[in-house]
C-alpha positions as CSV (number, residue, x, y, z in Angstrom):
1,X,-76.3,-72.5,-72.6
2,X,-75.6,-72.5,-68.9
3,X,-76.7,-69.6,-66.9
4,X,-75.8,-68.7,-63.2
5,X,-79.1,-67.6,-62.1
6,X,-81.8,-68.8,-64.5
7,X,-85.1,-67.6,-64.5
8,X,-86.6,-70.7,-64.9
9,X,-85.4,-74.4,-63.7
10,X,-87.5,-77.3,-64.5
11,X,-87.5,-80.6,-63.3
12,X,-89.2,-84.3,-64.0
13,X,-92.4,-84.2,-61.8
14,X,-92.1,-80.2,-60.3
15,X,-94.3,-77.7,-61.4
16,X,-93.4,-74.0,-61.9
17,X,-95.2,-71.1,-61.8
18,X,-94.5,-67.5,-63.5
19,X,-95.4,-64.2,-62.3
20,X,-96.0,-61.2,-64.1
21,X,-95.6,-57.7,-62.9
22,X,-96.8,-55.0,-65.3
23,X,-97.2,-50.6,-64.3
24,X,-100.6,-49.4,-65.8
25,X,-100.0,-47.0,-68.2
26,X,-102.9,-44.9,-66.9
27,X,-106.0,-45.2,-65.1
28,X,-107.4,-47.1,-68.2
29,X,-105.1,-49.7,-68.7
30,X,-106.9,-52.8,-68.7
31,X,-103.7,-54.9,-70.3
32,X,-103.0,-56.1,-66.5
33,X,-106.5,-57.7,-66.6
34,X,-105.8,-59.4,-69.7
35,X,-102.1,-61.1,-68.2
36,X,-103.5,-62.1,-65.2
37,X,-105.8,-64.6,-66.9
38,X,-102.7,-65.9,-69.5
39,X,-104.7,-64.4,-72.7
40,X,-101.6,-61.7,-73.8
């Protein structure tokens, strides 16, 4: 599978790093807290 802008490109010996964005559902939310840290 070939794709002309991929998300993701890895190479031997380069790192990459991932971003999440994520909208609070309300003023509650506390998923964001929990995908910051890489535990959801």
């Amino acid at each position: 599978y070939c794709d002309e802008r991929p998300l993701l490109l890895g190479n031997v010996g380069m790192g990459a790093r991932l971003c999440t964005y994520y909208q609070k559902l309300n003023s509650n939310d506390q998923t964001a807290a929990s995908l910051r840290h890489g535990r959801h």
